[in-house]
DRENKE-507735 format. One record per residue: z negated, x negated, y negated of N, C-alpha, C in turn; residue in one letter. Coordinates in Angstrom, 3 decimals, always signed. Each point is the difference from the previous one (the first is absolute). Layout:
# residues N
       n.c3       n.c1       n.c2      ca.c3      ca.c1      ca.c2       c.c3       c.c1       c.c2   type
          Z          X          Y          Z          X          Y          Z          X          Y      A
...
# end
This chain:
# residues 265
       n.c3       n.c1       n.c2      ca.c3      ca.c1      ca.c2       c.c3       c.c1       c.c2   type
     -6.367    +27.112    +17.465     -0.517     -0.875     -1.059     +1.166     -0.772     -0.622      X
     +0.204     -0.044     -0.808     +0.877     -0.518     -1.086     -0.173     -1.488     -0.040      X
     +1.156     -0.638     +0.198     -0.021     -1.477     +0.139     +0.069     -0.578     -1.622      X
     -0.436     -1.606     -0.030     -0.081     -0.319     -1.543     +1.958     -0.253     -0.567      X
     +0.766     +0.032     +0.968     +1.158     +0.434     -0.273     +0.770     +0.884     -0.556      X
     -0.789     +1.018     +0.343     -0.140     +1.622     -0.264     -0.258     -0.008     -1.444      X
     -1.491     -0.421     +0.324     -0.879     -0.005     -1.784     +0.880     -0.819     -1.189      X
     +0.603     -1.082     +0.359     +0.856     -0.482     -1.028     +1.331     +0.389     -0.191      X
     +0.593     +0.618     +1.006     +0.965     +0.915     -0.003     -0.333     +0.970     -1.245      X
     -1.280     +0.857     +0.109     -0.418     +0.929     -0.530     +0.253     -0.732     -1.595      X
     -0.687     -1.229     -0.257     -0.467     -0.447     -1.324     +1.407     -0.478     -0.577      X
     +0.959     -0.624     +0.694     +1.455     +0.466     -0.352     +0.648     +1.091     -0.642      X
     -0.037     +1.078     +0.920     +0.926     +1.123     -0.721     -1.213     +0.030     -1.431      X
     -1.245     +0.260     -0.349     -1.303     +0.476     -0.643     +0.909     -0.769     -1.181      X
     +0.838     -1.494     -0.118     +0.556     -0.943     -0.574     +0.329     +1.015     -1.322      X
     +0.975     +0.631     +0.531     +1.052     +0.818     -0.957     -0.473     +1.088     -0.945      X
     -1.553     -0.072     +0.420     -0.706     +1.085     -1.121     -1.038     -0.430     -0.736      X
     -0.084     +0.509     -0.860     -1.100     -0.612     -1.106     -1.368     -0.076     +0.891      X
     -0.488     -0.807     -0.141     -1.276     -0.291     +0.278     -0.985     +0.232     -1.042      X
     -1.245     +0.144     +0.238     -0.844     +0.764     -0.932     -1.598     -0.641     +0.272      X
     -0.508     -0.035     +0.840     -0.942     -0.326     +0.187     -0.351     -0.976     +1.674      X
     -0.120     -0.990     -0.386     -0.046     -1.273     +0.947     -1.425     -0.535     +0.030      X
     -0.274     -0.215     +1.390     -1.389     -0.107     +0.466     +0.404     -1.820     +1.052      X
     -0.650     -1.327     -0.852     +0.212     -1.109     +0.444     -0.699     -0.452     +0.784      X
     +0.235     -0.345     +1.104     -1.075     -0.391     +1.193     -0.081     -1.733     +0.438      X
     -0.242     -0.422     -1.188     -0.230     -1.308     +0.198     +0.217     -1.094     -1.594      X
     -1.005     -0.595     -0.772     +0.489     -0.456     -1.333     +1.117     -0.595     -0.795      X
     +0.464     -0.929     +1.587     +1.257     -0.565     -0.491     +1.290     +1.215     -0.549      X
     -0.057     +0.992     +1.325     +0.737     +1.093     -0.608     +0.264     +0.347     -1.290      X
     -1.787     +0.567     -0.378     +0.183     +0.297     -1.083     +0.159     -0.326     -1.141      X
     +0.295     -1.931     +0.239     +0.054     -0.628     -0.912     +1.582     -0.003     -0.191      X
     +0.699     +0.247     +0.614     +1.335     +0.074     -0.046     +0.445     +1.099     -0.618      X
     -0.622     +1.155     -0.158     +0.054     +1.477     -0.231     -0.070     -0.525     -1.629      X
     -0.819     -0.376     -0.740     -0.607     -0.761     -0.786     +0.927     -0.996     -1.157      X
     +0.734     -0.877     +0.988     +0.366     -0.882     +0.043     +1.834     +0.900     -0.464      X
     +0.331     +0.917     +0.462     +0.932     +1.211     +0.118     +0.069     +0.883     -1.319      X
     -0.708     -0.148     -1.027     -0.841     +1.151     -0.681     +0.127     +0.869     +0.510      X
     -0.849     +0.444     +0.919     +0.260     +1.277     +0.547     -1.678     +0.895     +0.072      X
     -0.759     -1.404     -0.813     -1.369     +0.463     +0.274     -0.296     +1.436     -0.197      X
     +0.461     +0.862     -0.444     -0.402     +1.342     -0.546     +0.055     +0.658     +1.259      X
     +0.899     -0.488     +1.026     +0.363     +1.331     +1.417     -1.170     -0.601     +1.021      X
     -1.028     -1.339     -0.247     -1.018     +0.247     +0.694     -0.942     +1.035     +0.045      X
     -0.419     +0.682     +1.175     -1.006     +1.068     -0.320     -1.072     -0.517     +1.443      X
     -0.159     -1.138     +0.396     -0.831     -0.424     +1.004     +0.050     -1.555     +0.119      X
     -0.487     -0.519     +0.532     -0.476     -1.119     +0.500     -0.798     -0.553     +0.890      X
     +0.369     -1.217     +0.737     -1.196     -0.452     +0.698     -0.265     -1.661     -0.531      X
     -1.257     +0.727     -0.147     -0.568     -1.658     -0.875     -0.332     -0.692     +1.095      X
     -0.056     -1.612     -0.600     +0.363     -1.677     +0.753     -0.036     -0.784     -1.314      X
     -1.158     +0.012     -0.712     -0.129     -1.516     -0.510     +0.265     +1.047     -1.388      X
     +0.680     -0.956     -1.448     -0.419     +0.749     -1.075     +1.438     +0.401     -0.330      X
     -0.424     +1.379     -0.746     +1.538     +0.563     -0.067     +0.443     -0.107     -1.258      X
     +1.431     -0.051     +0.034     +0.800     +0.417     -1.886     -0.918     +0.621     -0.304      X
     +0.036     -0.560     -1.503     -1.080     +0.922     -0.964     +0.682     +1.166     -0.025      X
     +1.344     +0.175     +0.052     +0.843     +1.078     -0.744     -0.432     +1.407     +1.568      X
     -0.395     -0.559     +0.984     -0.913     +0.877     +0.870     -0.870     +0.253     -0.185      X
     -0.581     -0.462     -0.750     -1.494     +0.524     +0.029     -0.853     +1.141     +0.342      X
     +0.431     +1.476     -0.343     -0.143     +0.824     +0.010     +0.593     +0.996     +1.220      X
     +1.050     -0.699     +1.185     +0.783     +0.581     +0.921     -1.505     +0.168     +1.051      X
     +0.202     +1.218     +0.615     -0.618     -0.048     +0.754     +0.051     -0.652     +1.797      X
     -0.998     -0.557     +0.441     -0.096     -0.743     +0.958     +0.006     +0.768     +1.196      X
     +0.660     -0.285     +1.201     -0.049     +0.971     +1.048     -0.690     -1.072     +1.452      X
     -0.475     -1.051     -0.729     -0.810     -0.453     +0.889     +0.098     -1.653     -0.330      X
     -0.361     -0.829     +1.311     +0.136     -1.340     -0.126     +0.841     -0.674     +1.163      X
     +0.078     -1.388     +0.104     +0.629     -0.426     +1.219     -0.393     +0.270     +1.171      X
     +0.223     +0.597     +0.840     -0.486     +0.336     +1.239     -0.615     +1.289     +0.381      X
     +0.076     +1.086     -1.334     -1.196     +0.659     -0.108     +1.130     +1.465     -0.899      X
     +1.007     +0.494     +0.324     +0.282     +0.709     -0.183     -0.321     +1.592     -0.225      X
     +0.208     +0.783     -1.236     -0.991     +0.907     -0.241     +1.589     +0.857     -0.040      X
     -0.160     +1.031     +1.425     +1.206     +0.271     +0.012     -0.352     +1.415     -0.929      X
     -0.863     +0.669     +0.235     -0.446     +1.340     -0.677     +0.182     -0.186     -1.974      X
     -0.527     -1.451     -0.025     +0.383     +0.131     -1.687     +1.547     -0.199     -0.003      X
     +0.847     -0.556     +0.860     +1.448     -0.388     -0.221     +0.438     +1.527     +0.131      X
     -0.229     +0.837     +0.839     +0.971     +1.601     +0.597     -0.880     +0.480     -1.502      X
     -0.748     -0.147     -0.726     -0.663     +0.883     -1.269     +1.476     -0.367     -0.885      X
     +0.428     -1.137     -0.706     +0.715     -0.689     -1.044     +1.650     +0.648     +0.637      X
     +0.034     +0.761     +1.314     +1.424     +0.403     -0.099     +1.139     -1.055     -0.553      X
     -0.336     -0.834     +0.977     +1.047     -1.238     -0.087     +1.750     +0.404     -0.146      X
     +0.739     -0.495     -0.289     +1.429     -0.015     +0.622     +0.813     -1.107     +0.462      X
     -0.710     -0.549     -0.203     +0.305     -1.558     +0.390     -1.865     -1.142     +0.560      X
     +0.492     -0.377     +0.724     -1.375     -0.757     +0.265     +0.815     -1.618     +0.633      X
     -0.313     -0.832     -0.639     +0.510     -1.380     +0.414     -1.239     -0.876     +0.704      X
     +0.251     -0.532     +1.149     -0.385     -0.171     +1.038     -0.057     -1.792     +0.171      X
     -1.031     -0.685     +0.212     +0.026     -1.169     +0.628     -1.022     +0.134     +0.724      X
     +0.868     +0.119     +1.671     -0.279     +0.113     +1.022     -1.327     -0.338     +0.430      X
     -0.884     -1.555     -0.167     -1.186     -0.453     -0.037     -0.685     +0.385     -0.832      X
     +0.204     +0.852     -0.834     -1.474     +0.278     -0.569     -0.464     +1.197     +0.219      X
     +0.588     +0.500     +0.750     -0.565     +1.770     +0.511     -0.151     -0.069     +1.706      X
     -1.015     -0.063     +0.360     +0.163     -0.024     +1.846     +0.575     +1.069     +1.064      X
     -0.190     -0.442     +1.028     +1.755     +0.752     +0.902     -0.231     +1.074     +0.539      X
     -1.613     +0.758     -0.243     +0.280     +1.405     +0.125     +0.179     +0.803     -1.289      X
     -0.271     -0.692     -1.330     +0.342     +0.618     -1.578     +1.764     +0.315     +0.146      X
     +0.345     -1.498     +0.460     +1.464     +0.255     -0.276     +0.639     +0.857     +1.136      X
     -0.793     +0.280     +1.144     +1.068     +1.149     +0.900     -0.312     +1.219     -0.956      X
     -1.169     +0.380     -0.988     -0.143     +1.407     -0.480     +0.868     -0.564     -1.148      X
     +0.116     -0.759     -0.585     +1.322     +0.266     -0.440     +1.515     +0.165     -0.339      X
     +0.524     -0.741     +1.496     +1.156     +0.782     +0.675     -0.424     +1.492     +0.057      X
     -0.787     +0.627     +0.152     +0.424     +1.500     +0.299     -0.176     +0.590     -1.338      X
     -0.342     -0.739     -1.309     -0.173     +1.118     -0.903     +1.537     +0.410     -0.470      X
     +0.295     +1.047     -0.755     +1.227     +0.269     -0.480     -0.071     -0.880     -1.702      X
     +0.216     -0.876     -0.212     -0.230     -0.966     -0.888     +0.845     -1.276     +0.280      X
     +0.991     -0.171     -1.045     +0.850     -1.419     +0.453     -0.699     -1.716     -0.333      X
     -0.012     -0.691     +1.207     -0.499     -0.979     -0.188     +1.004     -1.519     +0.111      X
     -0.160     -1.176     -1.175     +0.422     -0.612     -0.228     -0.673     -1.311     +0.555      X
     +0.409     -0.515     +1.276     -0.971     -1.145     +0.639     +0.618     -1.370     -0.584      X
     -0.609     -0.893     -0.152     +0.448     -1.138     -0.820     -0.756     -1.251     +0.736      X
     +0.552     -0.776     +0.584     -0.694     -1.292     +0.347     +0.587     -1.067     -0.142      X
     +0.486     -0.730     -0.618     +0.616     -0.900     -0.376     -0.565     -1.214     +0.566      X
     +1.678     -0.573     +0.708     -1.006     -1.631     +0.921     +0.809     -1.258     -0.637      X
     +0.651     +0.523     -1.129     +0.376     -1.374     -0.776     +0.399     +0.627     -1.058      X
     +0.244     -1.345     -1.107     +0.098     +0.415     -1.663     +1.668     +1.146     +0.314      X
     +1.001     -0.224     +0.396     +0.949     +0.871     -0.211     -0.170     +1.290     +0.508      X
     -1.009     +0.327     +0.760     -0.007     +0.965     +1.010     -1.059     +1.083     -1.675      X
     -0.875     -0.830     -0.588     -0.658     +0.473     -0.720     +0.754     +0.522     -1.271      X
     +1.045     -0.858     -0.712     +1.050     +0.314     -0.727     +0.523     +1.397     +0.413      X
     +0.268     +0.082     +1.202     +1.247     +1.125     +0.448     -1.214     +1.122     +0.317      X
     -1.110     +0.390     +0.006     -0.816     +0.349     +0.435     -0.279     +0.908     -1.687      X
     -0.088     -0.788     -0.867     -0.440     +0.130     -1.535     +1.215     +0.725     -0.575      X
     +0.796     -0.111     +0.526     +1.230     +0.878     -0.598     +0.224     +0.749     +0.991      X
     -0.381     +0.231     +1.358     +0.237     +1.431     +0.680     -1.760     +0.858     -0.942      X
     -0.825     -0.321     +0.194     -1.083     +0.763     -1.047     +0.780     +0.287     -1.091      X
     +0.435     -0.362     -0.996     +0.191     -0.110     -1.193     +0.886     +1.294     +0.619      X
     +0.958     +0.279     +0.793     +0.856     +0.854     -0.080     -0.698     +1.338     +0.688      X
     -1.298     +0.301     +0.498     -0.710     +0.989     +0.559     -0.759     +0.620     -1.416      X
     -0.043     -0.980     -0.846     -0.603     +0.026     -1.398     +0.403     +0.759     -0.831      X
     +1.585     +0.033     -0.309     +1.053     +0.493     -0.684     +0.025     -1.435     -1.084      X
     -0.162     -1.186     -0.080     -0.126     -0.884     -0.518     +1.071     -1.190     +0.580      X
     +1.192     +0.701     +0.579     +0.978     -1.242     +0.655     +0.453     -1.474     -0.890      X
     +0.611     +0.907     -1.150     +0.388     -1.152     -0.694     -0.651     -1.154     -0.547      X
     -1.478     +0.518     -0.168     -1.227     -0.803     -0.128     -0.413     -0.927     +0.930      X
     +0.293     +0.644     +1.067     -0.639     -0.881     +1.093     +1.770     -0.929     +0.706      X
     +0.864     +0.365     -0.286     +0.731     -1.382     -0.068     +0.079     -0.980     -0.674      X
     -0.126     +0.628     -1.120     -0.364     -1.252     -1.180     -0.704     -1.240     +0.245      X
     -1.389     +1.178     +0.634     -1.556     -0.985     +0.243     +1.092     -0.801     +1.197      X
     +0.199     +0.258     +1.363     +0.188     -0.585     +0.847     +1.226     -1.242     -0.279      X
     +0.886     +0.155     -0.662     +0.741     -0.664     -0.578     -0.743     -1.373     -0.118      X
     -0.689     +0.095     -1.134     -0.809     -1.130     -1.129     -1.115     -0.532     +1.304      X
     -0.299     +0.921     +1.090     -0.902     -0.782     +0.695     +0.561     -0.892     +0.736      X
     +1.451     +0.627     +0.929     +0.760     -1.013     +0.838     +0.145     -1.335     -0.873      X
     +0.780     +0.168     -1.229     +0.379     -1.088     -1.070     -0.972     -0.927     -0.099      X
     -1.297     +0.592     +0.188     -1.064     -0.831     -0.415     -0.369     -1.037     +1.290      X
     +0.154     +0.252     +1.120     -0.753     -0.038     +1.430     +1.432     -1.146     +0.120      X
     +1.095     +0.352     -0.356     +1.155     -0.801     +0.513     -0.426     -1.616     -0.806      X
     -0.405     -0.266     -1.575     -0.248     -0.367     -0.866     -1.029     -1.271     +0.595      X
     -1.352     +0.934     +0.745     -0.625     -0.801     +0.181     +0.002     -0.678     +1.546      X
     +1.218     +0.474     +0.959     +0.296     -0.466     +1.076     +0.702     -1.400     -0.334      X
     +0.782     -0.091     -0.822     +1.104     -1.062     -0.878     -0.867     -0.744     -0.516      X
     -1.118     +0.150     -0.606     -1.196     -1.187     -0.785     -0.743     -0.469     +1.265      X
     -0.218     +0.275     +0.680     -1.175     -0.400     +1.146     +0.972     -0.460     +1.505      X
     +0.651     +0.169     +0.073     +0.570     -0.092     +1.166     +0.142     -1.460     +0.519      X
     -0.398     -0.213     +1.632     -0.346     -1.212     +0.114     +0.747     -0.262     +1.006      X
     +0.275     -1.925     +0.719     +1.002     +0.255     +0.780     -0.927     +0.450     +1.430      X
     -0.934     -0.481     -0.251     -0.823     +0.346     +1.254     -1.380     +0.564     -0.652      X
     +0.014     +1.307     +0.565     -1.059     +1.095     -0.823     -1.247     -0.768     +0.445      X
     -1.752     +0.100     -0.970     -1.012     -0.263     -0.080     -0.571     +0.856     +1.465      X
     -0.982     -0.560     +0.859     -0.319     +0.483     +1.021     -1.389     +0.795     -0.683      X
     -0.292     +1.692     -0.296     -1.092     +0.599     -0.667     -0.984     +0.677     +1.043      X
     -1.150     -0.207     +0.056     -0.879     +0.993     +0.416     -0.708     +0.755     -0.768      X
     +0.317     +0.990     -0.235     -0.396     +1.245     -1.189     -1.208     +0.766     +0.895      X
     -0.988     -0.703     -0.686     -1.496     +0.988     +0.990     -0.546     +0.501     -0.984      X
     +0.111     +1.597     +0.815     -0.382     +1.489     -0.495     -1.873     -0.022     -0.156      X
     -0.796     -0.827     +1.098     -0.986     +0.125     +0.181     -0.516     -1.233     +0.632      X
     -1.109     -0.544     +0.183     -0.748     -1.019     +0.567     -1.013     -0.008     +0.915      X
     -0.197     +1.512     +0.081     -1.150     +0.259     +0.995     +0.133     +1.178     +0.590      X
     +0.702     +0.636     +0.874     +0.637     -0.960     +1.009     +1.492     -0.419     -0.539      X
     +0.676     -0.754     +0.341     +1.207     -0.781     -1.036     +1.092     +1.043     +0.686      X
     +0.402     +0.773     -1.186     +1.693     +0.884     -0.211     +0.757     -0.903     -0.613      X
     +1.407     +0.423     +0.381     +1.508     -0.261     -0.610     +0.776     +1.191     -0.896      X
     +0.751     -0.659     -0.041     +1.211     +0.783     +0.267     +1.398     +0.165     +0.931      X
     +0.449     +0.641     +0.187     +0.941     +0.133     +1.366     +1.273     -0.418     -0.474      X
     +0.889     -0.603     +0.711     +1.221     +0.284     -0.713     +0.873     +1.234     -0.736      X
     -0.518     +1.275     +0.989     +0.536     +0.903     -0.666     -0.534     +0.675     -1.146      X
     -0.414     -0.909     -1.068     -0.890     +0.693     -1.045     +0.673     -0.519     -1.380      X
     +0.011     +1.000     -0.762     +0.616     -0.646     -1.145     -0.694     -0.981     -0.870      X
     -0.948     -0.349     +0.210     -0.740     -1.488     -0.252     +0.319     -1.465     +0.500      X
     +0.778     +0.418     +1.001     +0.691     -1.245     +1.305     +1.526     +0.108     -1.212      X
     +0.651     +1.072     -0.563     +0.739     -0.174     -0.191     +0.005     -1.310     -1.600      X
     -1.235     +1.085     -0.993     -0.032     -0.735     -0.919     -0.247     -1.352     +0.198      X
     -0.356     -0.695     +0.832     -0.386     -1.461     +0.377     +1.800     -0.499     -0.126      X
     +0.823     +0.627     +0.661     +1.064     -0.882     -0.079     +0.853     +0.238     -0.846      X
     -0.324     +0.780     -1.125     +0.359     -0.228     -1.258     +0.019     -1.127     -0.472      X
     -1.328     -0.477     +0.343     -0.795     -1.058     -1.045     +0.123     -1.401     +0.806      X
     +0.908     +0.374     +0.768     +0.543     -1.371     +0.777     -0.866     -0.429     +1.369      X
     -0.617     +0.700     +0.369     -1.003     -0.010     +1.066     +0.418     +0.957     +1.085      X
     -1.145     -0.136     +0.984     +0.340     +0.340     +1.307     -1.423     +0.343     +0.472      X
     -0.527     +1.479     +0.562     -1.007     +0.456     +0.737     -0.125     -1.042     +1.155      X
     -1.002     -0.787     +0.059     -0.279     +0.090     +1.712     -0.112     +0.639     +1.044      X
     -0.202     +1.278     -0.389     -0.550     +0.821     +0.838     +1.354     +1.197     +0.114      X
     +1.113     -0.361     -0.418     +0.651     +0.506     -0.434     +1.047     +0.935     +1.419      X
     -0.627     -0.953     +0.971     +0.437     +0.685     +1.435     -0.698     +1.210     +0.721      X
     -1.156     +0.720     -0.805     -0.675     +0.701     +0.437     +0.028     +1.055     -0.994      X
     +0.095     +1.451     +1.360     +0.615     +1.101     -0.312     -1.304     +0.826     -0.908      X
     -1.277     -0.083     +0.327     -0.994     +0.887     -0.527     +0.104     -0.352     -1.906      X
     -0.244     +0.957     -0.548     +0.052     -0.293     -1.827     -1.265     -0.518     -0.137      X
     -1.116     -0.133     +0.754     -0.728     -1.104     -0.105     -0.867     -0.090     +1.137      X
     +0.284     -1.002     +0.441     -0.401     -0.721     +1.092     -1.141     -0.909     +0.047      X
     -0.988     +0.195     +0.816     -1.377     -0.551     +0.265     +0.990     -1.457     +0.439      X
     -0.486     -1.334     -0.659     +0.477     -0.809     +1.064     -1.358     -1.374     -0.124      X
     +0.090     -0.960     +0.593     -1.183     -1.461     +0.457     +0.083     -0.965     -0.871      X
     -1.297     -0.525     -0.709     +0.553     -1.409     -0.436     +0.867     -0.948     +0.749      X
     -0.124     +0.420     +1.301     +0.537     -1.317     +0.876     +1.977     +0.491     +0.288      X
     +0.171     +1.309     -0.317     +1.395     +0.320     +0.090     +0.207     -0.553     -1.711      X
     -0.312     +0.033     -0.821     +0.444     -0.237     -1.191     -0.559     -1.822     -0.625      X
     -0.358     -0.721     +0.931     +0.318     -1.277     +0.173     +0.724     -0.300     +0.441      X
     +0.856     +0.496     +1.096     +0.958     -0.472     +0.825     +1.235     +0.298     -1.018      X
     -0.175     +0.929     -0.531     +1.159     +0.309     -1.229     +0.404     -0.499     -0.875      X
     -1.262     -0.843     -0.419     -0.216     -1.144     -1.286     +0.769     +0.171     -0.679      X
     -0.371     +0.882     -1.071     +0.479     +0.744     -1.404     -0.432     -1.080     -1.144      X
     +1.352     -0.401     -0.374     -0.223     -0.834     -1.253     -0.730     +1.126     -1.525      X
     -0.337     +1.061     +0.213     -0.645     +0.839     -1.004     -0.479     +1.104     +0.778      X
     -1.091     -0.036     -0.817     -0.959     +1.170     +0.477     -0.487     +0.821     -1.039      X
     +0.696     +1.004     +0.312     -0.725     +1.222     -1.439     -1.133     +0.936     +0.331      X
     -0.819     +0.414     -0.943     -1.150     +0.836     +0.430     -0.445     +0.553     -1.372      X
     -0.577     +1.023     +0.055     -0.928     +0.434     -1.680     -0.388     -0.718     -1.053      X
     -0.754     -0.863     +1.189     -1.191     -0.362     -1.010     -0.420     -1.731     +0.792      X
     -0.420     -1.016     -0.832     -0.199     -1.246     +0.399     -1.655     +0.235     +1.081      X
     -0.425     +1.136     +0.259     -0.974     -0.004     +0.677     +0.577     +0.006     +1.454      X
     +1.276     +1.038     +0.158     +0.224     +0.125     +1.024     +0.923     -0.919     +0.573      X
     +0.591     -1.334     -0.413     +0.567     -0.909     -0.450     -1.008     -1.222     +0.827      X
     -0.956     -0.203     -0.647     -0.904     -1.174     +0.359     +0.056     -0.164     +1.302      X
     -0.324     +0.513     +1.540     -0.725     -0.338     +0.816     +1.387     -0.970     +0.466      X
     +1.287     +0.639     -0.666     +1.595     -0.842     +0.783     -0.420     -1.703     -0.178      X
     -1.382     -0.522     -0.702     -0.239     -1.815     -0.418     -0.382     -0.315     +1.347      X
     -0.475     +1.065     +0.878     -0.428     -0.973     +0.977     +1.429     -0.085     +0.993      X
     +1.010     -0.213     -0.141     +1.410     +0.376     +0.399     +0.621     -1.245     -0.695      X
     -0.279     -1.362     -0.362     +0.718     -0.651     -0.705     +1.599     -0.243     +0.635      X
     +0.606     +0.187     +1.180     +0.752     -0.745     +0.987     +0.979     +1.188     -0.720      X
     +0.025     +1.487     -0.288     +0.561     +0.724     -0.426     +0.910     -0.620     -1.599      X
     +1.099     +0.361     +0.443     +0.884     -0.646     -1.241     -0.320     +0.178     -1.437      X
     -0.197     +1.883     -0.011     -0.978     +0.585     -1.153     -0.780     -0.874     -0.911      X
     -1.030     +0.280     +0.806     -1.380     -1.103     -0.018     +0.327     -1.333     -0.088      X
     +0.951     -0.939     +0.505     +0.080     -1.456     -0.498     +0.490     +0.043     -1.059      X
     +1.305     +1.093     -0.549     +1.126     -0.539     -1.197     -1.299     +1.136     -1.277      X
     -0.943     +0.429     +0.329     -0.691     +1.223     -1.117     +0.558     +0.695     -0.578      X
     +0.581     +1.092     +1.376     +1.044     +1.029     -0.656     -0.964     +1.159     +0.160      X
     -1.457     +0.208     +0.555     -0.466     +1.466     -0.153     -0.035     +0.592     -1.282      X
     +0.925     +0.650     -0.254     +0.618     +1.197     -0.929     -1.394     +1.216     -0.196      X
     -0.022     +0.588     -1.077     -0.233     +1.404     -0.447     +1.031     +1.090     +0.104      X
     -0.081     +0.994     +0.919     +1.181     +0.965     -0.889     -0.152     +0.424     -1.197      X
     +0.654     -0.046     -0.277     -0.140     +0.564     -2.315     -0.709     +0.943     -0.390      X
     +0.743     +0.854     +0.511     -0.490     +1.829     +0.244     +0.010     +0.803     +0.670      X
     -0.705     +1.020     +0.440     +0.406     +1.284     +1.051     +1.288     +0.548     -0.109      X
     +1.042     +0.083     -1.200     +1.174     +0.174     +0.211     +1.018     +0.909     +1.598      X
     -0.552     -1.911     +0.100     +0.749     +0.322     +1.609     -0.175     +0.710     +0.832      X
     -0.689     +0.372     -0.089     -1.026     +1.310     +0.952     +0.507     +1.542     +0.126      X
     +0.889     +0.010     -1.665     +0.706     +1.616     -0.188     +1.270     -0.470     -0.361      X
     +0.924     +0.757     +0.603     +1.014     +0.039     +0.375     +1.296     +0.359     -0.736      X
     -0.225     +0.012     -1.369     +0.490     +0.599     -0.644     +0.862     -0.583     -1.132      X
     +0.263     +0.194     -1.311     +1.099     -0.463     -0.535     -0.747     -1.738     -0.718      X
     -1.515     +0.148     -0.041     -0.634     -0.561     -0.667     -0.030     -1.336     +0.750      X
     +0.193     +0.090     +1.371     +0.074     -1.325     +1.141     +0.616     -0.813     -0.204      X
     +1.120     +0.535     -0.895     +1.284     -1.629     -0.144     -0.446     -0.718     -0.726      X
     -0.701     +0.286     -0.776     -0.617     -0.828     -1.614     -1.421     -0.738     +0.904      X
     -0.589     +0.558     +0.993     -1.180     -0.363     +1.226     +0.269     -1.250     +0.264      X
     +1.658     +0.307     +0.779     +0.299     -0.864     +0.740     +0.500     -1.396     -1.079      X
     +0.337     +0.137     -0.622     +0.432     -0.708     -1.486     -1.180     -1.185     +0.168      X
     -1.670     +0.405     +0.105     -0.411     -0.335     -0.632     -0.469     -1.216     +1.501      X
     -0.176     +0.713     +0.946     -0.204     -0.363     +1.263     +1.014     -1.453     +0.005      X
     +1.228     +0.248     -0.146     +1.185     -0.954     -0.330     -0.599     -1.038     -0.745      X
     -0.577     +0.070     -0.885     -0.810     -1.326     -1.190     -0.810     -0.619     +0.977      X
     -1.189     +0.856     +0.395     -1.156     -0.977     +0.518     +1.107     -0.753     +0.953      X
     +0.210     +0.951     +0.825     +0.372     -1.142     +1.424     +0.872     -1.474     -0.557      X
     +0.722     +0.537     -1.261     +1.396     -0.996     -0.206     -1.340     -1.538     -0.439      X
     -0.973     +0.744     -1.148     -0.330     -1.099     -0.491     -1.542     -0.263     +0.655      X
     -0.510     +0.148     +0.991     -0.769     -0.247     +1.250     -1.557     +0.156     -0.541      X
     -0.073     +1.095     -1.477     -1.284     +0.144     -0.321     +0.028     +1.773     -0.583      X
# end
């Protein structure tokens, strides 16, 4: 069985030849593909939420979790780009063994995502494009590290969910965008990309800001007045789903993420 070493080995040398038809296994991907002009060499997808219009018409090879490997081996891929979580771990051993080069991408901070966007860009035949992009994104990310930067970062609890209450881990590129914006994960010591954790562990943390969707999921933190959050009325909205995909569109995300927190509404 062919290790994922192997497989990116494989999607390496695959580098040096035209690519033709690319099958994206996860949206952010293909928003980068997108994002690349490269939209024309999509010939698959897996849908997650709403796609480029300029997709519209690509065909779908399944959903998150729910891989339709029989429509992917139909589209005669030559490239298939890969984020690891959205295809489960007996999809991805069948696809170590196909003869098909695969491009795995997980990015656990904004530079890792930069360098990530220009190794795609170069599986693409789109290099110079995708330095460009990565260029203007570092420039941008450096830009807003220099506007926000604090001497002692904002203590954040960024909750994914409220029932039962998720994080984020430190190793997630969401932990990273926080310290862009002059802040600091609480949770930022924990390895899972999202972690079940207690109201009573995230009191002890006492996060001067608390981000969440929506002011519904927001409310119950009033009965919590002793929480710094809650005394100074820093429960935050996140802006947009942005942050969620991974892609070139995140820096302008994180941009915006940078406002609320700076100006505490």
């Amino acid at each position: 069985m062919r290790t994922w070493l192997a497989v990116l080995l494989l999607a390496a040398s695959a580098s040096a030849m035209a690519v033709e038809r690319v099958v994206s296994l996860a949206p952010s991907l293909s928003e980068i593909v997108v994002e690349l002009g490269a939209a024309d060499l999509l010939v698959g997808v897996l849908d997650g939420g709403e796609r480029p219009a300029v997709l519209a018409g690509v065909q779908s090879v399944g959903r998150y979790g729910q891989l339709d490997m029989e429509q992917l081996l139909s589209l005669k891929p030559d490239l298939i780009l890969l984020w690891p979580g959205s295809v489960g771990p007996a999809q991805r051993e069948q696809l170590q063994r196909l003869n098909i080069p695969v491009y795995v991408a997980e990015p656990h901070n904004l530079e890792q995502l930069a360098s990530q966007i220009e190794a795609i860009a170069r599986q693409l035949g789109r290099a110079e494009t995708g330095r460009q992009l990565a260029a203007q994104l570092r420039q941008r990310l450096a830009g807003l590290r220099q506007q926000y930067q604090r001497a002692e970062p904002l203590r954040v609890f960024y909750q994914v969910w409220n029932q039962p209450l998720y994080t984020v881990g430190g190793g997630q590129v969401i932990s990273d965008a926080l310290s862009v914006c002059g802040a600091r994960n609480v949770f930022d010591d924990l390895k899972l990309p999202a972690p079940q954790v207690s109201v009573e562990s995230v009191l002890q943390r006492n996060p001067e800001v608390i981000l969440a969707a929506d002011h519904h999921q927001l409310a119950a933190w009033s009965a919590w007045p002793q929480v710094a959050a809650v005394a100074q009325g820093r429960l935050l909205i996140i802006p947009d789903k942005g942050l969620e995909r991974p892609s070139a569109q995140m820096v302008e995300a994180v941009a915006r993420l940078c406002r609320v927190i700076a100006l505490g509404r």
